[in-house]
MDAnalysis code that builds the backbone (N, CA, C; Angstrom):
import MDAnalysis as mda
import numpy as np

u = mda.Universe.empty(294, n_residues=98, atom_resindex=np.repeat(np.arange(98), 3), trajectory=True)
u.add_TopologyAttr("name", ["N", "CA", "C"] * 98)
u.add_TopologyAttr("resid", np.arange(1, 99))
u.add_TopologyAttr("resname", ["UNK", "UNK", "UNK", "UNK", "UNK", "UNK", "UNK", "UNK", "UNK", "UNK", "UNK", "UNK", "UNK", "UNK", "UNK", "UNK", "UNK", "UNK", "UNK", "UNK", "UNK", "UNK", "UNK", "UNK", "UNK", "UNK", "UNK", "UNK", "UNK", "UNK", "UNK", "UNK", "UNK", "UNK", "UNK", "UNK", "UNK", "UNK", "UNK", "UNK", "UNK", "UNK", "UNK", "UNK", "UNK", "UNK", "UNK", "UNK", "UNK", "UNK", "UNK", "UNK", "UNK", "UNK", "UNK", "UNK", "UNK", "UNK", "UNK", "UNK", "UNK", "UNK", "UNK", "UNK", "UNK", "UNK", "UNK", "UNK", "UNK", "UNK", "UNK", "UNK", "UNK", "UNK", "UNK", "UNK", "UNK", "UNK", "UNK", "UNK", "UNK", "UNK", "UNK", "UNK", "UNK", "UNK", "UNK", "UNK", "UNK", "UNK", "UNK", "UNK", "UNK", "UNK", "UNK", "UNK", "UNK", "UNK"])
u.atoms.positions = np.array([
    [32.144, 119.814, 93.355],
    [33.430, 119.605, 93.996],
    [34.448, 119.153, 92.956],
    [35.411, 120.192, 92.777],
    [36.390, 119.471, 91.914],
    [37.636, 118.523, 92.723],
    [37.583, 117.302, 91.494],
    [38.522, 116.300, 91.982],
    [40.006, 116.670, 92.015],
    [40.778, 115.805, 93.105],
    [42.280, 116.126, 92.970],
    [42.754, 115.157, 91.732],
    [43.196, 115.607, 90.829],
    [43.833, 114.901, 89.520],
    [45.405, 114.504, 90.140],
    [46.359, 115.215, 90.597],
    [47.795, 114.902, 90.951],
    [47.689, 114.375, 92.516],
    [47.593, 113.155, 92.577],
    [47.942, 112.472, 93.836],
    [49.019, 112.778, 94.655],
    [50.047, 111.999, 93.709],
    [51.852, 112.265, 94.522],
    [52.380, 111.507, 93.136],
    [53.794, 112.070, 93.261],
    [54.627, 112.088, 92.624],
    [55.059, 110.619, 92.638],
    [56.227, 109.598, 91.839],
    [56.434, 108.334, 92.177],
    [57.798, 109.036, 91.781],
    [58.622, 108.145, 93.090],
    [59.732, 108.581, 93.101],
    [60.829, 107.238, 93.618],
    [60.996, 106.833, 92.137],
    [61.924, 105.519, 92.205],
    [63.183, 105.443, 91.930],
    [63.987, 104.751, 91.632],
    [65.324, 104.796, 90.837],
    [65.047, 104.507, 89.475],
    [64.049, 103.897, 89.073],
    [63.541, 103.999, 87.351],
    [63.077, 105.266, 86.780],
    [61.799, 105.766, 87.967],
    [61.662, 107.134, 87.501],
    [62.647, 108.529, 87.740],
    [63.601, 108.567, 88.462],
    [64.623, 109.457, 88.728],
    [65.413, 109.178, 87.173],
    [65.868, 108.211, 87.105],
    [66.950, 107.630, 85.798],
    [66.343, 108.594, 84.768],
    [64.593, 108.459, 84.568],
    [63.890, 108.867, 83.292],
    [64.084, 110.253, 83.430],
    [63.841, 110.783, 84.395],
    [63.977, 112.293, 84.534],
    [65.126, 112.767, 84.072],
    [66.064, 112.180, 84.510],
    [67.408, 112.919, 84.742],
    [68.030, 112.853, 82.631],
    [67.752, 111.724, 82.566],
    [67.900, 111.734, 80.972],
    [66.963, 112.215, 79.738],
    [65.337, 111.760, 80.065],
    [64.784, 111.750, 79.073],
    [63.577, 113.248, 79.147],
    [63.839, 113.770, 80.454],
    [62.424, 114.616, 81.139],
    [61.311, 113.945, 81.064],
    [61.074, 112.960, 81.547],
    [60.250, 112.112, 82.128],
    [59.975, 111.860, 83.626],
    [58.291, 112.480, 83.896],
    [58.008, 112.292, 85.418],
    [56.961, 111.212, 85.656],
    [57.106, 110.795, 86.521],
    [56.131, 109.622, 86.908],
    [55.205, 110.250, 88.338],
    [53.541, 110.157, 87.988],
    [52.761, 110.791, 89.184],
    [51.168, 109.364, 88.981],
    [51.301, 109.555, 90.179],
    [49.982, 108.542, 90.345],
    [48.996, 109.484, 90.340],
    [47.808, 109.248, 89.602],
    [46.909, 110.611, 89.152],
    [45.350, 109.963, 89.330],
    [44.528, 110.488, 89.435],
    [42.813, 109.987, 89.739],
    [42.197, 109.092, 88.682],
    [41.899, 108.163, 88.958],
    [41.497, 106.715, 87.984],
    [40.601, 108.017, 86.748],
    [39.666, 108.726, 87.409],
    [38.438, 109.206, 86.363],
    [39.607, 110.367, 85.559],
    [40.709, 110.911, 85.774],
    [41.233, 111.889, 85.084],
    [41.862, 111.292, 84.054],
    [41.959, 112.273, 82.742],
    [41.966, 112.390, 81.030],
    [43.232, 113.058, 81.032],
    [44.073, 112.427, 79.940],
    [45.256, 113.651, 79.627],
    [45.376, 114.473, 79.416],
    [44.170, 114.845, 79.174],
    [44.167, 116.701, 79.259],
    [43.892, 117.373, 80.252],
    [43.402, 116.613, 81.086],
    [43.166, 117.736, 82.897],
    [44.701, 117.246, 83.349],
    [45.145, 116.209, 82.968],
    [46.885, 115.849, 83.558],
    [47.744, 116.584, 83.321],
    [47.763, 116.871, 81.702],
    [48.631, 118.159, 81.498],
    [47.941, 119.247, 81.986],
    [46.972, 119.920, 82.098],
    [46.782, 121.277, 82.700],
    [47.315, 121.134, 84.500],
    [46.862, 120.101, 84.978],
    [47.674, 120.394, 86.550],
    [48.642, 120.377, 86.945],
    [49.580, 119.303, 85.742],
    [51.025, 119.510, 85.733],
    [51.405, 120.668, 85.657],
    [51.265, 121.558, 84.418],
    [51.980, 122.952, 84.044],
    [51.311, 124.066, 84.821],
    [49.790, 123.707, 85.889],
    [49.728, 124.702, 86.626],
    [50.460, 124.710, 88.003],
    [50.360, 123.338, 88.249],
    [50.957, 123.090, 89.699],
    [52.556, 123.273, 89.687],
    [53.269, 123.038, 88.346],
    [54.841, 123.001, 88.412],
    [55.022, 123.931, 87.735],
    [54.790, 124.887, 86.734],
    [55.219, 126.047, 86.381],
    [55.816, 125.339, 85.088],
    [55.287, 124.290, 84.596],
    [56.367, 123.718, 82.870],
    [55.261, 124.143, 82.219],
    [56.135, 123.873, 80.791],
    [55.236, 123.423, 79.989],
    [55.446, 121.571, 79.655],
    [54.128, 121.300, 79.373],
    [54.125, 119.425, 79.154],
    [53.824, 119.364, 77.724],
    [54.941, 118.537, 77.672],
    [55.328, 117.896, 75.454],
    [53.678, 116.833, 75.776],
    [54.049, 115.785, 76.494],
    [53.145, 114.946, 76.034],
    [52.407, 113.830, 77.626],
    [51.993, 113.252, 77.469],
    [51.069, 112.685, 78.913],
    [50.712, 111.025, 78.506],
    [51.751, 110.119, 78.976],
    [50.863, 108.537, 78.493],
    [50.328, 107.840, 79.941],
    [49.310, 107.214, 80.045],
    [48.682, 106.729, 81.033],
    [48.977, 105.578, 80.929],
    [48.628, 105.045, 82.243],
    [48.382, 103.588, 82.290],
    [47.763, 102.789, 83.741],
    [47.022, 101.576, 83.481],
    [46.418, 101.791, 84.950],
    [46.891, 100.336, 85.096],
    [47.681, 100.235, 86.480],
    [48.616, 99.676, 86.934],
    [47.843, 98.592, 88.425],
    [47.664, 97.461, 87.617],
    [46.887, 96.476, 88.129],
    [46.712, 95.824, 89.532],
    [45.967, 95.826, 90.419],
    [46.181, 95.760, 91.807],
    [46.913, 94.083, 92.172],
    [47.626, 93.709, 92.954],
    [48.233, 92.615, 93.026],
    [48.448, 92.069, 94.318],
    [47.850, 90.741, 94.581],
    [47.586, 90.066, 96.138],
    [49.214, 89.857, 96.517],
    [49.087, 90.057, 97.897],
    [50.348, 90.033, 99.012],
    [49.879, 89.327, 100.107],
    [51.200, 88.422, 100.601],
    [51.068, 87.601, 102.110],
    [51.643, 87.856, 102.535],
    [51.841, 88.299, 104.058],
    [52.844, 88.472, 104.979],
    [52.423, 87.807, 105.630],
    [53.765, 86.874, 106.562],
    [54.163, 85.705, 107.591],
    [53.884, 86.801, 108.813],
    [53.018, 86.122, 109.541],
    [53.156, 86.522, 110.992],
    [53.277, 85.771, 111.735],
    [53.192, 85.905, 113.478],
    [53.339, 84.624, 114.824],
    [51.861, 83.751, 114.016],
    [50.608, 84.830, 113.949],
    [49.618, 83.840, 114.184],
    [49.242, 83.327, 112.620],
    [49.987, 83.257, 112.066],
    [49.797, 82.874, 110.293],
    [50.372, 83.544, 109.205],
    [49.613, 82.863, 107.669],
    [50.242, 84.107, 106.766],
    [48.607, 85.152, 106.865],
    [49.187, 86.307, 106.692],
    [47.961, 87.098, 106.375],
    [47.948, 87.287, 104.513],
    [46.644, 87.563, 103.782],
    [46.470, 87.305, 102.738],
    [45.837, 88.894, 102.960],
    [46.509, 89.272, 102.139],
    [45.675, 91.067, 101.456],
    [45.891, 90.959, 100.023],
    [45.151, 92.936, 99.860],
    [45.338, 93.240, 98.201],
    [45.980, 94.818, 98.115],
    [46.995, 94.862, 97.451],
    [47.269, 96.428, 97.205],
    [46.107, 96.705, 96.022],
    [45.652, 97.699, 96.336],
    [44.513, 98.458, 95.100],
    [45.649, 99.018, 94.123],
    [44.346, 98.710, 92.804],
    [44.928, 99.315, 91.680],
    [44.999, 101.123, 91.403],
    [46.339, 101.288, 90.587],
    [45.724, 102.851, 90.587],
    [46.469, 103.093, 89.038],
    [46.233, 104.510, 88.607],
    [46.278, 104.868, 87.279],
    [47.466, 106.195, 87.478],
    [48.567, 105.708, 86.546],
    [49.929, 106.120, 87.006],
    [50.166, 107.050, 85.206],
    [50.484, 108.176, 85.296],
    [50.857, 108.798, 84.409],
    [52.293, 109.295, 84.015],
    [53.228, 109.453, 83.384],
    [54.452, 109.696, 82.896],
    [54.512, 110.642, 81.702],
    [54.864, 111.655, 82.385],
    [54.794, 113.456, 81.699],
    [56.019, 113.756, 81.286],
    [55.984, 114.244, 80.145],
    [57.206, 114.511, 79.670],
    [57.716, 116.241, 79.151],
    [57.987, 116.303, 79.833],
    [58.288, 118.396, 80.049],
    [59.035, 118.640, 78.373],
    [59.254, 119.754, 78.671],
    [59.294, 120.129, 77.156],
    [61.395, 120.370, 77.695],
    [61.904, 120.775, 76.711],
    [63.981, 120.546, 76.490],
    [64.026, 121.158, 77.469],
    [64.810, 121.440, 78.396],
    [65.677, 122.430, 79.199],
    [64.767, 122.955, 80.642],
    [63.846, 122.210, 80.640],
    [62.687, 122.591, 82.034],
    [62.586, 121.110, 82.700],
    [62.549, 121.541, 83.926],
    [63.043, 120.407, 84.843],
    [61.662, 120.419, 85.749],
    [61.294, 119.736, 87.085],
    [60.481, 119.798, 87.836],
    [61.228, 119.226, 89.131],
    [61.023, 119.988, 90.331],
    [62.178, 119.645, 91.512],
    [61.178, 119.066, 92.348],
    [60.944, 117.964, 92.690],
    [59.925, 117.655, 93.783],
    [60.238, 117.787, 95.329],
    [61.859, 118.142, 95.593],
    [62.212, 117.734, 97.171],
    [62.211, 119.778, 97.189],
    [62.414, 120.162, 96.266],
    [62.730, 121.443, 97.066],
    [64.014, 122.380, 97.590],
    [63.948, 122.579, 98.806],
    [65.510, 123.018, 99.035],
    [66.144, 122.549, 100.249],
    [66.047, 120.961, 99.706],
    [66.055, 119.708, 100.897],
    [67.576, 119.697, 100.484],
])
């Protein structure tokens, strides 16, 4: 069974900024995937070509929310977030023809 390497896209006002200036995309990608299956699903799934691929795995961090009957105490899980950088003049549209 092959794994899904491209989760979803992260789509912030930091990572929009990077795009729009530097061609820089931000995608949350499978803890076990390598920069080299990252760039191949990028440029198969989006039609670029990819300059370069830096990882990083982005540390899970405890949250409380106030409710009637207390605070509740959770954990967001950690995950491993990649930032692709397309090659001059090639873009990647994630909304479409929204």
């Amino acid at each position: 069974m092959a794994k899904q390497i491209l989760i979803k896209p992260i789509i912030t006002e930091k990572s929009d900024r990077l795009s729009e200036k530097r061609g820089h995309y931000s995608f949350v990608v499978n803890k076990d995937a390598n920069k080299i299956e990252i760039k191949n699903a990028v440029r198969d799934f989006y039609n670029v070509e990819v300059k370069s691929v830096n990882t990083m795995i982005m540390p899970g961090k405890a949250k409380n929310r106030n409710t009637r009957r207390g605070v509740i105490k959770g954990r967001v899980s950690s995950y491993k977030k990649a930032i692709v950088t397309v090659a001059e003049g090639e873009s990647i549209n994630f909304f479409g023809d929204v």
